[in-house]
Structure formats: structure tokens, C-alpha cells
VEXFIGU-833796 format. One line per field, with one value per residue (C-alpha): residue number from 1; residue in three letters; y, z, x negated. Coordinates in Angstrom, 2 decimals. Each point is the difference from the previous one (the first is absolute). Layout:
N
num: (NUM/...)
residu: (ALA/...)
v: (Y/...)
w: (Z/...)
u: (X/...)
# end
This chain:
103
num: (1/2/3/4/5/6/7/8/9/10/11/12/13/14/15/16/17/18/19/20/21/22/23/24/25/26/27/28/29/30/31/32/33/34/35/36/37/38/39/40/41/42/43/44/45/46/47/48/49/50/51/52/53/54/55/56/57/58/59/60/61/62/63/64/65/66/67/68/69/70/71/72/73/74/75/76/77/78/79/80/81/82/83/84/85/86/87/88/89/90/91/92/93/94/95/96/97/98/99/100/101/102/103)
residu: (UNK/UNK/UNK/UNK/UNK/UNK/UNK/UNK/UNK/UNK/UNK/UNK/UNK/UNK/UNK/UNK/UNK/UNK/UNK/UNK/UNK/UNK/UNK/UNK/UNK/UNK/UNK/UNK/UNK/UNK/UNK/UNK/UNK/UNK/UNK/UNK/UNK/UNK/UNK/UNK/UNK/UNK/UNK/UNK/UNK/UNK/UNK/UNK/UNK/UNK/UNK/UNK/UNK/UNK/UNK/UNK/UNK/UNK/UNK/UNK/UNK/UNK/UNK/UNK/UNK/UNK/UNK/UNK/UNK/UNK/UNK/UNK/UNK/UNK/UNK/UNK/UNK/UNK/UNK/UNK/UNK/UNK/UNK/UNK/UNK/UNK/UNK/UNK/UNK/UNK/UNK/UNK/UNK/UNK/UNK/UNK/UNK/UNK/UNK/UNK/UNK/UNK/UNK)
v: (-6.65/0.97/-0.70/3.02/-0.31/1.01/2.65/3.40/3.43/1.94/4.09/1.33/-2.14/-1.69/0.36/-4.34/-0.27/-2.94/-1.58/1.70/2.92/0.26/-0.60/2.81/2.62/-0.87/-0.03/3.42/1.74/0.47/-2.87/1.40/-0.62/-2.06/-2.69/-2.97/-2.75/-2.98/-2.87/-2.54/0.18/1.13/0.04/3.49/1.44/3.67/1.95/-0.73/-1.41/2.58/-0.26/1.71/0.50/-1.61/-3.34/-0.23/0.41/-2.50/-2.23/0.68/-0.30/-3.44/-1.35/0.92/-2.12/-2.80/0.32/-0.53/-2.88/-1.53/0.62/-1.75/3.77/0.14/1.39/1.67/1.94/0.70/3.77/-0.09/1.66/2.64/0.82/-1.15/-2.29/-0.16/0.79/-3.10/-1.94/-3.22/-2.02/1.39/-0.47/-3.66/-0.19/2.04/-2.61/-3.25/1.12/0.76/-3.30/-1.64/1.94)
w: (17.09/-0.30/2.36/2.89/0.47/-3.80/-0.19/-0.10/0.55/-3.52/0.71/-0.53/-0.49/-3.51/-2.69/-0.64/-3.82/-2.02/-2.28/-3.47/1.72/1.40/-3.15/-2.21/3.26/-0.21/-3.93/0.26/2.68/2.20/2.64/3.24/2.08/2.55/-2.83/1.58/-2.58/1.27/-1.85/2.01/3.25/2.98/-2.75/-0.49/-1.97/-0.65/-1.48/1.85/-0.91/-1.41/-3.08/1.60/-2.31/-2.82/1.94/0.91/-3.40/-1.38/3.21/-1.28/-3.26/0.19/2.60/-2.45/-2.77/2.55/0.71/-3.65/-0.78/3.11/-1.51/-3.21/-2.01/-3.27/0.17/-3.09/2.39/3.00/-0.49/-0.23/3.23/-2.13/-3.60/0.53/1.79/3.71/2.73/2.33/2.48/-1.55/1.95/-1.00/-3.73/0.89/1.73/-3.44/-1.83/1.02/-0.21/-3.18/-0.92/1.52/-2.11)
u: (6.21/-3.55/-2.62/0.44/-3.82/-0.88/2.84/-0.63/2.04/0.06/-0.45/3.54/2.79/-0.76/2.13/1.04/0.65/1.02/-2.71/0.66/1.17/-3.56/-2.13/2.26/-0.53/-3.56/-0.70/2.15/-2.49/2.71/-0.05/-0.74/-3.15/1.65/1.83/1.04/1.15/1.88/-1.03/2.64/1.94/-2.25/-3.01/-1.25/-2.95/-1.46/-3.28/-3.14/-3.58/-2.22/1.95/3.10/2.80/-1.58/-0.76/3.75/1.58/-2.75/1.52/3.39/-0.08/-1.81/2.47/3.27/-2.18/-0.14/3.64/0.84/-2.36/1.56/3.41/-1.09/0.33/-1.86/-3.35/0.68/2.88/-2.76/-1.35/-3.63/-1.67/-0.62/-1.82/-4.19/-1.98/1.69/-2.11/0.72/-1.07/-1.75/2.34/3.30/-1.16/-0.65/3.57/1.21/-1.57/0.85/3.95/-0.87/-1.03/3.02/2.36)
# end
């Protein structure tokens, strides 16, 4: 379980949706404002950061690409974050990149 010092109440009861679930509610406009994605037992994520919704589906969609590296999927198979230059964090593209290479 998470650390109870870092945790935080959401406002409402969130709505906890599975990982693809979550990135097809949010491409489709219609996830609701208090999302909560679960990511792995007891690990929960949602939209915050001045980037709001945006910032979670980039989240999202970068930990499903992790999650098929990891499970030795094509990278032809992995969707692309989506069509243009990503706006990411310059770590996450150096994370990105050295699976990459391994493949």
C-alpha cells in the first residue's frame, strides 16, 4: 500500500478504471474529472499537474508502451503516443529511448 503520509482524498468518490479503459474514456472526451486509473494492485493514478487531463493520458499512454516493451511486444505493435512530435518530459523520452535500444 501507498505511503498514508503522501495519500490524498480525491473530491467525490473517483471513478477506478482499468488502464486501456482509461486512455479510450479520455481520447473520447468523456472520462470524468475525478478518473482514477489503477495501474497495479493498491497503485492508483488520476489527472493533476497543470496539464490536467492531458498530462494523465500522456502518463497513460506511455506506461501501456512500457508494459509492452517489458513484455517483449513488437514496437512495430506499440501505438504511437499519438500522430506529431510528443510533448514529454525529457526524461520519459530518455526512459522511451533506451528500451528502444534494447529491443
Amino acid at each position: 500500500m501507498g505511503d498514508p503520509l503522501n495519500m490524498r482524498e480525491l473530491p467525490d468518490p473517483a471513478a477506478i478504471v482499468a488502464l486501456d479503459d482509461a486512455i479510450a474514456l479520455i481520447e473520447d472526451g468523456a472520462a470524468p474529472d475525478n478518473i482514477c486509473v489503477e495501474l497495479a494492485p493498491d497503485l492508483m493514478v488520476h489527472a493533476n499537474g497543470e496539464k490536467g487531463m492531458q498530462g494523465l493520458l500522456q502518463r497513460l499512454r506511455g506506461h501501456r508502451m512500457i508494459l509492452a516493451l517489458s513484455e517483449g511486444e513488437a514496437t512495430e505493435s506499440v501505438v504511437p503516443m499519438r500522430s506529431g512530435k510528443p510533448d514529454m518530459h525529457p526524461d520519459v523520452a530518455e526512459i522511451l529511448d533506451a528500451l528502444k535500444d534494447q529491443g
